[in-house]
Structures are given as C-alpha cells and as structure tokens.
DRENLUMZA-861378 format. One record per residue (C-alpha): x, y, z; residue number from 0; residue in one letter. Coordinates in steps of 0.02 Angstrom, whole numbers, plus 50000, padded with zeros to 5 digits. Each point is the difference from the previous one (the first is absolute). Layout:
<nodes>
<<X Y Z> NUM A>
...
</nodes>
This chain:
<nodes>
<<57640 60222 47019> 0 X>
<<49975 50187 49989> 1 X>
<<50063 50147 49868> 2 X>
<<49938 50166 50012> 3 X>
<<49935 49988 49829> 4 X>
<<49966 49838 49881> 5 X>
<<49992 50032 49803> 6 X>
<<49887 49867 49901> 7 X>
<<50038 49957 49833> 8 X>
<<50197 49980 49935> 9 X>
<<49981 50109 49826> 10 X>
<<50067 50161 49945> 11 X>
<<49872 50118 50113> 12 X>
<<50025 49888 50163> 13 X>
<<50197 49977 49968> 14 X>
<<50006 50210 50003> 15 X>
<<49891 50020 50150> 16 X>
<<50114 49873 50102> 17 X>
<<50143 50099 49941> 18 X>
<<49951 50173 50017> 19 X>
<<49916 49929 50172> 20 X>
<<50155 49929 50082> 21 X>
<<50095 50148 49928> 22 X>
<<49910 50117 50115> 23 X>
<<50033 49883 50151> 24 X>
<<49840 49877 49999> 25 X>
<<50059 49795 50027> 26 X>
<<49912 49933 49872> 27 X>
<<49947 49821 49940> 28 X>
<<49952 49983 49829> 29 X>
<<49883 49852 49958> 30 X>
<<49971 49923 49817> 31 X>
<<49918 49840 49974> 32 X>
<<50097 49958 49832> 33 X>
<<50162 49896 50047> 34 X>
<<50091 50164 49921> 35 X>
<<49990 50169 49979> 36 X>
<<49931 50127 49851> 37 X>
<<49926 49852 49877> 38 X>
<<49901 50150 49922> 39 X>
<<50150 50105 49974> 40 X>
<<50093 49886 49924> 41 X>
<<49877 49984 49836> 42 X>
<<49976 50179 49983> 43 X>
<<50039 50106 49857> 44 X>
<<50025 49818 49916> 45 X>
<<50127 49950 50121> 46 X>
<<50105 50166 50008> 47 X>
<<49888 50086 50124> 48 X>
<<49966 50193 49965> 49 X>
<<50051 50059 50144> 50 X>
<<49880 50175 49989> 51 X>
<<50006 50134 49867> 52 X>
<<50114 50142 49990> 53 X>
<<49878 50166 50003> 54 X>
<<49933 50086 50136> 55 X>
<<49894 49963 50144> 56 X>
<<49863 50099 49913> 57 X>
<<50010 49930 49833> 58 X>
<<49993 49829 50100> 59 X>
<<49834 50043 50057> 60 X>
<<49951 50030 49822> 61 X>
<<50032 49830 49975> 62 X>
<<49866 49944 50109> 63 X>
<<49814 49997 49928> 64 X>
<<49907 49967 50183> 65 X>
<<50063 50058 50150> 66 X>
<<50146 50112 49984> 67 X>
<<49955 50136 50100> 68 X>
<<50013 49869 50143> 69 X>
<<50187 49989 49967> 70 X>
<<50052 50185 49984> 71 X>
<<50078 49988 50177> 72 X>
<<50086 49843 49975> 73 X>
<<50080 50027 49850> 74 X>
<<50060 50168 50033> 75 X>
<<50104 49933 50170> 76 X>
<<50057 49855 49889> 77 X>
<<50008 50036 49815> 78 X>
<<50078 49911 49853> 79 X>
<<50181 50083 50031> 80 X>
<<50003 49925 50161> 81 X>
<<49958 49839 49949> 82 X>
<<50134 50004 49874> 83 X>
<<50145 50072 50140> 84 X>
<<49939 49860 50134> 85 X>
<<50048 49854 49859> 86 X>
<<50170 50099 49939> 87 X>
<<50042 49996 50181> 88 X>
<<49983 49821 50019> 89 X>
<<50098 49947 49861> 90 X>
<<49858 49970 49869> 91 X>
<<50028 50117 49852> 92 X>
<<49893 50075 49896> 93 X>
<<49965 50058 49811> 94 X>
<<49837 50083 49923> 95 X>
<<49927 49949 49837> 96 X>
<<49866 50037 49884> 97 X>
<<49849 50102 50093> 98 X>
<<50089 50042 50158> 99 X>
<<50008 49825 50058> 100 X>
<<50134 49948 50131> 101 X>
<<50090 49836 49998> 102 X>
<<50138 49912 50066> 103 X>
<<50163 50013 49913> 104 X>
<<50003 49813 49996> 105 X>
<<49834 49979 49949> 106 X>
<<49957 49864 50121> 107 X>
<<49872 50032 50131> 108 X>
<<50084 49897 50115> 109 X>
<<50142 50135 50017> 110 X>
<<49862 50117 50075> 111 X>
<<49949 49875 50137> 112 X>
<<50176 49960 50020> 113 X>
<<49993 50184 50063> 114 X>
<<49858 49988 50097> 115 X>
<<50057 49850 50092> 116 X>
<<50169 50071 50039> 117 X>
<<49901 50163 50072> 118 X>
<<49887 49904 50094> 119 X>
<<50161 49895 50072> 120 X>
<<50093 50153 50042> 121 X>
<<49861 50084 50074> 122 X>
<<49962 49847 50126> 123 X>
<<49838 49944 49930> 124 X>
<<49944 49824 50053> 125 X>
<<49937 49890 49843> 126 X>
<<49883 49865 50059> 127 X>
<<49921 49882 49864> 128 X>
<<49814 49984 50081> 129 X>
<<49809 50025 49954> 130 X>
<<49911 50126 50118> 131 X>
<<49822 49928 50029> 132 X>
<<49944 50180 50070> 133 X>
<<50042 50165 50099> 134 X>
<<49962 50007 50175> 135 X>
<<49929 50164 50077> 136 X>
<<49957 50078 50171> 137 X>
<<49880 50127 50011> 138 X>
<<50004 50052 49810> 139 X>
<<50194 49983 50023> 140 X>
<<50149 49895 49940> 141 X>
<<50063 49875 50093> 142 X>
<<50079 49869 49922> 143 X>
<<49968 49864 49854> 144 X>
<<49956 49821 49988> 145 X>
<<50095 49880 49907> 146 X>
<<49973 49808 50014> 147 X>
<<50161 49989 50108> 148 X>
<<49902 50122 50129> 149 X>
<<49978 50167 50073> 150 X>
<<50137 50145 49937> 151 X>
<<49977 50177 50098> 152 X>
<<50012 50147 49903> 153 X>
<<49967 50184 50037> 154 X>
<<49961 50023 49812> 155 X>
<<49981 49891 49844> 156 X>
<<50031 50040 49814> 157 X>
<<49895 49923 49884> 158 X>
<<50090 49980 49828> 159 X>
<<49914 49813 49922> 160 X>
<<49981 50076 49832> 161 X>
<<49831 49991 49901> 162 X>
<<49951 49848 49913> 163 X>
<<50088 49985 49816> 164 X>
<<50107 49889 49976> 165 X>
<<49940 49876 50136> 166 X>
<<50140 49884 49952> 167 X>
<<50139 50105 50099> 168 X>
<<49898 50019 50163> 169 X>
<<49880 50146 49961> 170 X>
<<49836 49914 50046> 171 X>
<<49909 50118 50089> 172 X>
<<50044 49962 50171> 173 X>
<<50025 50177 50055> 174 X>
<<49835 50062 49935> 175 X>
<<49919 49846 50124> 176 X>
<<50086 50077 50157> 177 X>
<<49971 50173 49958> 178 X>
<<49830 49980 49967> 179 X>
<<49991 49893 50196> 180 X>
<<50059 50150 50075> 181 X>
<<49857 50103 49918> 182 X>
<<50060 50079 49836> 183 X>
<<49919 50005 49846> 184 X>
<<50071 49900 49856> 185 X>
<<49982 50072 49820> 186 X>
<<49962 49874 49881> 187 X>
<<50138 49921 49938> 188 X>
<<50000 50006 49798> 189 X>
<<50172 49980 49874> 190 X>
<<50068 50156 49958> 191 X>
<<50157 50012 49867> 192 X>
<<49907 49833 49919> 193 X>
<<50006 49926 49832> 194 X>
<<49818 50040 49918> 195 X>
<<49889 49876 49935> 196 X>
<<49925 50017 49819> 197 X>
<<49852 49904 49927> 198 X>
<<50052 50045 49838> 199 X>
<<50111 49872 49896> 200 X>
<<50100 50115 49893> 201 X>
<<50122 50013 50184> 202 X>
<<50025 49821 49972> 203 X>
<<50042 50014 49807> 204 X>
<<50127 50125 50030> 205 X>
<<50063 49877 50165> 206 X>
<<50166 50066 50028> 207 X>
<<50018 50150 49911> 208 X>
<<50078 50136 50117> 209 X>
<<49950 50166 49943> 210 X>
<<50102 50166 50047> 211 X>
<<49980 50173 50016> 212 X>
<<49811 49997 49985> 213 X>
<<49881 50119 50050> 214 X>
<<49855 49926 50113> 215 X>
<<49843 50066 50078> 216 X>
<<49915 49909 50132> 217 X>
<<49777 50077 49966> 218 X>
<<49860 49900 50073> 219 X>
<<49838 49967 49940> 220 X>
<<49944 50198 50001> 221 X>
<<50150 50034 49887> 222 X>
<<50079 50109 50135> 223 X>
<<50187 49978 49993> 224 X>
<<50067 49924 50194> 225 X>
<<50195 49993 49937> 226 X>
<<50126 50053 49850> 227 X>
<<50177 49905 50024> 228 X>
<<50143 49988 49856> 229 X>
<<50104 49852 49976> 230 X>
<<50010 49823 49971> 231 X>
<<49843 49856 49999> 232 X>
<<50012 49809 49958> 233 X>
<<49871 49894 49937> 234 X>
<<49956 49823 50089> 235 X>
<<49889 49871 49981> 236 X>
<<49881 50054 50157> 237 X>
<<50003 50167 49944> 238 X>
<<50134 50159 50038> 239 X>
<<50150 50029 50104> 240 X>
<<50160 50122 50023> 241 X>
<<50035 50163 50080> 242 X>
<<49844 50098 49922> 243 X>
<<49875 49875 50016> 244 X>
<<50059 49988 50206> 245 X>
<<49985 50171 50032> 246 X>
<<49849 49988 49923> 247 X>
<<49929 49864 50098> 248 X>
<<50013 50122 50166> 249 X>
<<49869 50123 49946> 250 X>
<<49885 49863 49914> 251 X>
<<49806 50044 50077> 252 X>
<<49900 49850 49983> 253 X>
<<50034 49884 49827> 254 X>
<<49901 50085 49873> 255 X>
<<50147 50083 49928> 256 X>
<<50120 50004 49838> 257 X>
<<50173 50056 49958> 258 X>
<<49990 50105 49852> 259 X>
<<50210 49974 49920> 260 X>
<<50083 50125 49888> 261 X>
<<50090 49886 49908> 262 X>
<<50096 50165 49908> 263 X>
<<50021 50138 50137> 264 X>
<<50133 50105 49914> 265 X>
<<49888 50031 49845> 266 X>
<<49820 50095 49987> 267 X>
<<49881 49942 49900> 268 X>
<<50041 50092 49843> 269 X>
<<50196 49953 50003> 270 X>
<<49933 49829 50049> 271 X>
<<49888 49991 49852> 272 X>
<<50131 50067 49892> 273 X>
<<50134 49872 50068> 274 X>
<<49865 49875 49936> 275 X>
<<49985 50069 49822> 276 X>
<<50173 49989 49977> 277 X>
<<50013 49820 50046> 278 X>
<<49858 49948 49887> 279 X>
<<50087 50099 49861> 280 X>
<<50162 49894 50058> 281 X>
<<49906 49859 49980> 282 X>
<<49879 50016 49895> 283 X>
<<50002 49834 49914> 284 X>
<<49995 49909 50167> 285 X>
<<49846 49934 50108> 286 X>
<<49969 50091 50141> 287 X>
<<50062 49886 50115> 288 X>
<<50164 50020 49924> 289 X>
<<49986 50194 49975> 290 X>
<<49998 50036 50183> 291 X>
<<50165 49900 50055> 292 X>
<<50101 50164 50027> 293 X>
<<49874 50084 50090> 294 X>
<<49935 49868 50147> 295 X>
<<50085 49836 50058> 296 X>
<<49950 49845 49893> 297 X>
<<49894 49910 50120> 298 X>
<<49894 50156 50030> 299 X>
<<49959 50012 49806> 300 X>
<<49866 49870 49990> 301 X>
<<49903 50066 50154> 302 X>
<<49997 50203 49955> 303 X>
<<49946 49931 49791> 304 X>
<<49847 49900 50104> 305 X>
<<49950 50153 50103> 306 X>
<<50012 50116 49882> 307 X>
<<49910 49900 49882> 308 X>
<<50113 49998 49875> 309 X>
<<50033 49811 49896> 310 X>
<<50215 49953 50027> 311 X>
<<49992 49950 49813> 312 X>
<<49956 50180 49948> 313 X>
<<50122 50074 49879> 314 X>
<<50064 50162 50086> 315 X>
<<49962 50096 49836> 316 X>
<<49809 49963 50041> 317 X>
<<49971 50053 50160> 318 X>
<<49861 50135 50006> 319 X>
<<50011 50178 50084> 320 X>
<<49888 49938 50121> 321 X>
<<50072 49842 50052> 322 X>
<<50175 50101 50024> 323 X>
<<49911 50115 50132> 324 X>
<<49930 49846 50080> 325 X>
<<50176 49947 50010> 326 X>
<<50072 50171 50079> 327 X>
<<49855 49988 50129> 328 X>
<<50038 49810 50037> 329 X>
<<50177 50070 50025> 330 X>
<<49977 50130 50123> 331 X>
<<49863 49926 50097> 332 X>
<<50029 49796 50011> 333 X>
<<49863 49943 50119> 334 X>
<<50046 49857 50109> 335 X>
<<49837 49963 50108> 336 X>
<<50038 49951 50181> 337 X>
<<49902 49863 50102> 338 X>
<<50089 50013 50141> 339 X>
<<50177 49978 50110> 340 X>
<<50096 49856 50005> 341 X>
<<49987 49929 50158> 342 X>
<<50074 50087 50155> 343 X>
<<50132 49846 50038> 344 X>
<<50081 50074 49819> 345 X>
<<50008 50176 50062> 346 X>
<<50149 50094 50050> 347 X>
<<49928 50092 50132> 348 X>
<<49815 50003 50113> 349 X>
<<49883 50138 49977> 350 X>
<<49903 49996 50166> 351 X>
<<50049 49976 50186> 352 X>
<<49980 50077 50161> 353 X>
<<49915 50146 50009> 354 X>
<<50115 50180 49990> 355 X>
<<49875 50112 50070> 356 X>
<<50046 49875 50165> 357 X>
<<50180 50058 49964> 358 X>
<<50086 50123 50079> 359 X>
<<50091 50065 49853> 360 X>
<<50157 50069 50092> 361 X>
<<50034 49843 50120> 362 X>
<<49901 49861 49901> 363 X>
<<49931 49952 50181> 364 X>
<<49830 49928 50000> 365 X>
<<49874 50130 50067> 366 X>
<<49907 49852 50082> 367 X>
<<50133 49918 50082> 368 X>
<<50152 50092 50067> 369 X>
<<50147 49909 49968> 370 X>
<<49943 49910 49835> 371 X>
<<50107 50068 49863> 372 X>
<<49954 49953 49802> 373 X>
<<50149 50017 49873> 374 X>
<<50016 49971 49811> 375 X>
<<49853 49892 49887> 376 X>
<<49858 49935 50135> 377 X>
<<49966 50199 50001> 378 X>
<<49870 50063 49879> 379 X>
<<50132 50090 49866> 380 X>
<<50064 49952 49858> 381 X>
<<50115 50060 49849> 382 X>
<<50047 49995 49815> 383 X>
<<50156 49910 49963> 384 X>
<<50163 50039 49980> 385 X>
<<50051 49994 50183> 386 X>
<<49842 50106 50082> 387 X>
<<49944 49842 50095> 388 X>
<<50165 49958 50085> 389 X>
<<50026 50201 50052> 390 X>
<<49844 49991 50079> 391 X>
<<50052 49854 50122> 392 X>
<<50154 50067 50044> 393 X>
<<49901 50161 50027> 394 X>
<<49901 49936 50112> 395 X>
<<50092 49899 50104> 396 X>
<<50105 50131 50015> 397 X>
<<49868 50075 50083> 398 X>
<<49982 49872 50083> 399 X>
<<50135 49955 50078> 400 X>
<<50042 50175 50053> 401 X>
<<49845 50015 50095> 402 X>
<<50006 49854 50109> 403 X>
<<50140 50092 50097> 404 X>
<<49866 50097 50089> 405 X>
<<49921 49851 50090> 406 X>
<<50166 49937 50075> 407 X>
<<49970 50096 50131> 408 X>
<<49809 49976 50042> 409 X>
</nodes>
C-alpha cells in the first residue's frame, strides 16, 4: 500500500492534520489503533468538549506557562476564529460561555467529531483501524510506516498519539516510543491540569464542599508566589481539585509547595474584620460555631475554629481581639499544604514530550528527520483550561498538514 503521507493517532490533532493534509491535495491514510475515532474528545470539557477559547491568538499564548513562544507561528496562521468558522461550516454550531470558552450548541462532544468525521469523509481521507509498530526511514528520511499487517510507503508521516493521561482512551505513550527511535528527545512526561494531593485531613473533612470565587496563590517552600488564579476549588478526600487547583498544577516546581486560599477576596482585612464584628454582635449569645454560619459554608466552620484555635463552643460575645485577628488572617490566607499531583493517568493533559527546540515552529517538521511531522499533545506544550489545550492541536496540525504539501513533489 502507499499514501503520500500517513497520520498516526485518530484524536483531535491527527483528525485536523488528515484534513487540512488531503485538503491541500496529499492522499492520505489515517491510522488509529482504537476500534473508533476521538475517545479523548469525547470526555472533554465533561463530555461537551471546549472546542478552543474565544480571544486572540496572543492572549492564547498567555495561556501557556512553558513553551509558548514555540507556538507564536502556529497560532497566528490558525487562531481561535478559525477554529470556530471551520466547525460553523460543517454544520456544528457554536455558543461561548463563562471565560471565553467555546462549546457546541448541543453540548455533546460527539457533535464536534461528527464534524470532523464528515470533513475527513469529504476531503477523501482513508480511516484505517491499525497499531503502527514504528516509522520506517531512508537516509534520515520518511518512507513509510509499519503496522502488523505490513509495510505502508509514505513520503511523510504525522505523528499525533497524544501524551499519556488518560491511558484508558488510547493515550499510552506510543508516540513518544517512535519518536524517541528516530532520535528525538522525549521530555519527561509528568500530569499537568491534575487534581493535587494533600496530606492534610481537613480536605477530607470538608469532602465535597465546592468552593467558588476564591482567590488562590500557588508559593513554594521559599514563599515566592509561582501563580494567582480566581474562581472556583472543591475539596476531596485525596486532597484538591477544580479549575484553580488545575491551572495550578502546570506551574507546580517540585512538591514542596502550598496553596495559600482567600477564602473572602472582595473584602480587605479591615472590612473583613468588621464584617466579623458585626456577626458576633448578631450573634452574640451563640457559640462560635454557630456565629459564623452566614459568613462560611457549614462544613468549613469546624476546620477554620481548629486552625485558628478558637473552641466551637465559644460564646461569640467572648471571643478576644486577638483571636478575631487570628480569624481575619486564617481568612485571607487558608494554607492547604501540597504533597504532590495526583497521578498523571487522572490528568487532563501531559506536561512533557518531544522536544520543541527539535521543532520547526512554522512547519512542525522534525529537524532530524525530514518528513516526520509532530501535531497536538506528544509535543512539549501545554495550556490552562478553558479550551487552550484543544487550540493548540488544531494549531498545530494545521501546521501540519499545510506543510506536507511541499514534499509531494520531492
């Protein structure tokens, strides 16, 4: 069998490079190993699938703590608006919500590979369910792939296997294995947007509890602060999860850090303390534990009286001036000590893969070997969430796919 180009790995990066390859004239074969396509996509954004984020390429890039210098190129030919007009064109509408994020109208992930499907059909892609056991080169070149049915020749091969979360839908480092045959450098692989693990039990007292519009501040062991976020936190019984505490989990440095909360952004400590004063005036022939029910959520009551050192069965009219400014500190500054990520099978994305400096940036062609093209998570880059992640696959399969084009005739 031969195709001028072979893309490995059926997600959302390799489903965009076999489009945007066979759109430019390339016969392509796309091979995934899974007996169907985009098993990933289909449990992101909690099944709805945030598509990308609707801001500019730039502020994308913002959204990207390592690496995102490497994808100024790519996501200026290939930015969030024209992610958003390729799925309007294919019949998957769209809507916007809270923080820029882009879903489907429907708000079923299986509309958007619905769309890429029906691209890939229209644009004569060839879908074969198969495991490549490696990439075949001549003389540092691309010639073809191996797969256990035998020998496919290729003039140029997109790699697009994903990382290695979420091992479950087919992301189990394969890629990184053949990359790293031909030469390349794999980064380690490490979770990144990961639940984060906490030794201390107070997370698993307040089990459950879903905190929002926090303030939270990622410092490590020096004190220095690695990352401010604003927004919403639960509590589990391993620990810490939701959208903060996974942004916060890309710029972790090692495991001797803490997440200092404010529990009570919108107030300074002196409207804070006076908020205080008049509860316990409120209340004042109530214990403590009962004095504090309009100001934090009922489970959370127990915990801040114990850290603050302050006995629940303390009658509000007792408290001392010094315990209340214990109480405003706890407030503003809620430690949570972290022992480490959860492990990397639980995160939403890999932090690590092959090497960008081995990129080129404009083409995503290996330097090493000419007609090896990377797209989407196996490269070293990762985002935030709220979409980031996804842009930068179709980014760079985009990319991609519109640089094969220039080996069809070599």
């Amino acid at each position: 069998m031969m195709y001028d180009g072979v893309v490995i790995g059926g997600g959302p990066a390799g489903m965009f490079a076999a489009i945007t390859a066979a759109k430019q004239g390339s016969k392509v074969l796309l091979l995934e190993k899974n007996d169907r396509l985009g098993k990933k996509l289909l449990i992101t954004g909690k099944g709805r699938c945030n598509v990308t984020n609707d801001c500019t390429s730039r502020e994308v890039l913002e959204s990207v703590p390592r690496n995102g210098r490497f994808l100024f190129s790519a996501m200026d030919a290939f930015p969030p608006e024209s992610v958003k007009s390729f799925f309007e064109a294919e019949g998957c509408a769209l809507k916007t919500e809270r923080g820029n994020r882009v879903f489907p109208v429907s708000d079923r992930s299986v509309s958007v590979l619905d769309a890429l499907k029906k691209a890939m059909e229209c644009a004569g892609v060839t879908i074969n369910h198969a495991a490549v056991k490696r990439i075949i080169t001549k003389d540092s070149s691309v010639c073809g792939v191996e797969t256990a049915d035998g020998v496919i020749e290729s003039k140029w091969v997109v790699l697009a296997t994903g990382g290695v979360s979420y091992p479950a839908t087919g992301s189990t480092g394969d890629g990184y294995k053949m990359a790293a045959a031909l030469g390349h450098t794999i980064v380690e692989p490490v979770g990144s947007l990961v639940p984060l693990a906490s030794d201390d039990k107070a997370c698993a007292d307040m089990q459950g509890l879903s905190l929002r519009n926090v303030g939270v501040k990622l410092v490590n062991g020096k004190g220095k602060v690695l990352f401010r976020d604003f927004g919403e936190l639960l509590f589990t019984h391993f620990g810490i999860s939701g959208p903060t505490v996974l942004s916060a989990s890309a710029h972790m440095k090692g495991d001797d850090c803490k997440l200092l909360l404010d529990l009570k952004p919108a107030l300074d400590e002196g409207k804070l303390n006076a908020r205080i004063l008049r509860d316990l005036e409120l209340y004042q022939n109530r214990t403590m534990e009962n004095a504090l029910t309009d100001l934090l959520p009922r489970s959370m009551i127990p915990v801040i009286l114990e850290k603050a050192g302050i006995d629940p069965e303390l009658k509000a009219n007792s408290l001392r001036k010094e315990q209340r400014r214990s109480l405003v500190l706890l407030l503003k500054e809620y430690p949570i000590p972290i022992s480490g990520r959860r492990p990397v099978e639980e995160a939403i994305i890999t932090s690590g893969g092959v090497k960008v400096g081995e990129i080129d940036p404009k083409t995503m062609m290996s330097k090493l070997i000419n007609g090896l093209f990377f797209a989407g998570e196996i490269i070293d880059c990762d985002a935030y969430t709220g979409g980031f992640n996804l842009q930068i696959a179709w980014a760079t399969a985009y990319a991609a796919g519109m640089s094969v084009k220039s080996l069809l005739t070599k």
